[in-house]
N, C-alpha and C positions, 0 to 999 in steps of 0.2 A: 316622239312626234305627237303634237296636239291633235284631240277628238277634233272630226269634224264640227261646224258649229248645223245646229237643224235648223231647216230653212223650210218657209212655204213657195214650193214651185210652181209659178201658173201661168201656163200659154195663153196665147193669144189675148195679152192683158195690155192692148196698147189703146180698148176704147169699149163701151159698152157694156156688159158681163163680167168680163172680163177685167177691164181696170174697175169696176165698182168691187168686185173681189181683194183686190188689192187693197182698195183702200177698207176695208172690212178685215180684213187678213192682218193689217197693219195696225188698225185702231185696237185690236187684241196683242198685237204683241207679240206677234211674230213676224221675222226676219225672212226679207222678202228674195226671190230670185224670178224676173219678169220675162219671158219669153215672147218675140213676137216679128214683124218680118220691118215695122217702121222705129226705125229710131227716133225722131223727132217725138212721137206722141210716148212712149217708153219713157227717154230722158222727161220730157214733160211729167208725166207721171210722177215717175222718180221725182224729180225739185218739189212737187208740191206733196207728196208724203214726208219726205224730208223736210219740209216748211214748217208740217204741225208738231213738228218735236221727233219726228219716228226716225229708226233708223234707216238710213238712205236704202233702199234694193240694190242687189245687184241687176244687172240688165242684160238679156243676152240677145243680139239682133240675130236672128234665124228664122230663115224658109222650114218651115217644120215640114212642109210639103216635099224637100230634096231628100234624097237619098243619105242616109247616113245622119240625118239633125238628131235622132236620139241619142246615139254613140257622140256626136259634137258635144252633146250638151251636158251629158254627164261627163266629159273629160273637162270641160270649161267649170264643172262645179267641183271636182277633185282638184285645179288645180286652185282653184280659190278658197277651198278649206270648210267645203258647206256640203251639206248632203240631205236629201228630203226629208223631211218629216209630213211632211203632207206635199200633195202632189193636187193641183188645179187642171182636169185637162178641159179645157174651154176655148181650145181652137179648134175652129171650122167655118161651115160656109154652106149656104141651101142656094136651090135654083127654081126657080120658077119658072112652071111651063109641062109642056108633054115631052115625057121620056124620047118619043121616038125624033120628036122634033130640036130637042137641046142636042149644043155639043158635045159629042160622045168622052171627048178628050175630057172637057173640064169636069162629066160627070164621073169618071173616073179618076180624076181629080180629087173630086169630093168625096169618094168609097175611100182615099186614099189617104188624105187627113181626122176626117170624122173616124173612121174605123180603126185603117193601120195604124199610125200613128200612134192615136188615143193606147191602143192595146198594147203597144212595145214599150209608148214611157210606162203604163199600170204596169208590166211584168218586169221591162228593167230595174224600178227603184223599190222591191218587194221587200229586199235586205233590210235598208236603210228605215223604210217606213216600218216592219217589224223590229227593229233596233229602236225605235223614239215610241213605238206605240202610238204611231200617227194614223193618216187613213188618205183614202183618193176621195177628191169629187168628181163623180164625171158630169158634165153639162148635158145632160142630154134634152129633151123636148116633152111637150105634153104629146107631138106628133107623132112619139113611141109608139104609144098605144092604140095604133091606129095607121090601116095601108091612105096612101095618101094622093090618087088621080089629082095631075095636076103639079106635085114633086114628089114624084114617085120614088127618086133615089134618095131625096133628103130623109124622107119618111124611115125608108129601109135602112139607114145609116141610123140615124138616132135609135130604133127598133134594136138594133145588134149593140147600141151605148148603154141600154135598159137591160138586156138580156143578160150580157158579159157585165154589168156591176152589179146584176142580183146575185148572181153567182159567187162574185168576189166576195160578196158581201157576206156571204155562207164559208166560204174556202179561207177568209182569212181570218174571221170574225179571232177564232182560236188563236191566230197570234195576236189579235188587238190590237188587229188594224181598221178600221170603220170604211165602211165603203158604202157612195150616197151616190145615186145619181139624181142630180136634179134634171125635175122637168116641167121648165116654166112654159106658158101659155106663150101668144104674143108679148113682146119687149120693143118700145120706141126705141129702137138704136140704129146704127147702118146696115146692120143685117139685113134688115127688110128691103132699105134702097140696092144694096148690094146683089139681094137674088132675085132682083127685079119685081117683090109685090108693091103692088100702088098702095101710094097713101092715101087710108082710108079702109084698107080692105079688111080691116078686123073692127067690130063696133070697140066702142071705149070701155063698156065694160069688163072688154076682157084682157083689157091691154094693162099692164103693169110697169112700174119703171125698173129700170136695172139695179138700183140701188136697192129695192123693196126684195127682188129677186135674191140678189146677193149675200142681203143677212139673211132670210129666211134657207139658202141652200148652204151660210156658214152654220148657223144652228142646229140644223138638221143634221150634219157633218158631227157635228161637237156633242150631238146628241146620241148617233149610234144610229142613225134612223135610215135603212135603206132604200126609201123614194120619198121627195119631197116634190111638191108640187102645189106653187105657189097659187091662191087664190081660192075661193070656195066653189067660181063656179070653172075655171079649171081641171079642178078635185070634181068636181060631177062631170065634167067632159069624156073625163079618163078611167072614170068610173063604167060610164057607161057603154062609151066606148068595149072595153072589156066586158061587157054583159052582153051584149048587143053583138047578134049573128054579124061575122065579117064580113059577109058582101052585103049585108043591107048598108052599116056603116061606110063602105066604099060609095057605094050606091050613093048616099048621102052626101060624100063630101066633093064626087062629083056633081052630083046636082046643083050645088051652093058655090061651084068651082066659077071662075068668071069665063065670059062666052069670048075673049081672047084664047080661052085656052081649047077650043073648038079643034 
């Protein structure tokens, strides 16, 4: 029976972060497996990495959010003869607004992709990625570093992305697997429309494109480097952030929070 062939696996790769991964993952030269819930932007994808010469992805349509899509997904990559060498987890989703005021459901929704999720594919493909000497990237936020009035749960979610990949990044290092979590600033993509911040609410200089993000969290990946954090004044965000007493920094980010969120 033939080796599996190693594949870069990365969720939520159907726009954004996400597909600019892809196509970065692809311009290197690795063989791709695309996870995500819209087919249409997926196959999209796919045709135009397969345009520039690359080898096509494979594509897998899945709610990563249902019950059981990690076990899906590694059966669908057994029986297609592929198995990870590197692992992209970059599906999720923030909400904007007061904890007590959002809905409960979809915020546990969100503990529910960002966190579980994230943490079952990192522990399911542990074999495979120690067998290639590959590594995880987690997507996490510059918002790790830092409680966040105003998306309280988003914040706490990325926080526990940061946590559990510094860790891995200790615990696996010895089998030579790299573990990075990126955590970029604001990013123009649907995210922002998606968990409702208005356009506009971050000055430009700190907004970065997804594409910029992308190589800079493959490099850092391909580097060994366990936080990568796009931008210099980012890197001072997070910096100080973590110097700076945490309830002043709360204190702070309420302050500058918009007076919708009253």
């Amino acid at each position: 029976m033939p080796e599996p062939t190693p594949v870069a696996l990365i969720t939520g790769a159907s726009a954004g972060i996400g597909a600019a991964l892809a196509n970065v993952f692809a311009d290197h030269g690795h063989m791709l497996v695309l996870a995500a819930r819209r087919a249409p932007q997926l196959k999209a994808l796919a045709d135009a990495i397969e345009e520039r010469g690359h080898a096509r992805p494979h594509i897998v349509i899945i709610d990563l959010g249902q019950a059981g899509a990690a076990a899906r997904i590694e059966d669908e990559l057994r029986e297609r003869g592929v198995e990870p060498k590197f692992l992209v987890n970059n599906a999720g989703f923030g909400l904007m607004g007061l904890a007590a005021s959002l809905d409960r459901a979809q915020q546990l929704a969100m503990i529910d992709l960002n966190v579980r999720v994230l943490t079952e594919l990192s522990l399911r493909f542990v074999p495979s990625l120690t067998r290639h000497r590959g590594g995880i990237l987690n997507v996490a936020s510059v918002a790790s570093f830092m409680p966040g009035p105003g998306m309280a749960v988003y914040h706490a979610t990325k926080a526990y992305v940061l946590s559990f990949s510094e860790a891995l990044h200790r615990e696996l290092g010895g089998q030579g697997v790299r573990v990075t979590a990126l955590c970029p600033g604001p990013v123009q993509t649907e995210f922002m429309a998606l968990a409702g911040i208005p356009e506009g609410n971050f000055p430009n200089f700190l907004v970065r494109s997804a594409e910029r993000v992308a190589q800079d969290g493959y490099d850092g990946l391909m580097r060994g480097r366990r936080i990568v954090v796009p931008g210099s004044v980012n890197k001072g965000a997070a910096l100080l952030a973590r110097l700076m007493p945490r309830r002043l920094v709360s204190w702070m980010l309420r302050t500058v929070a918009r007076s919708d969120l009253k």
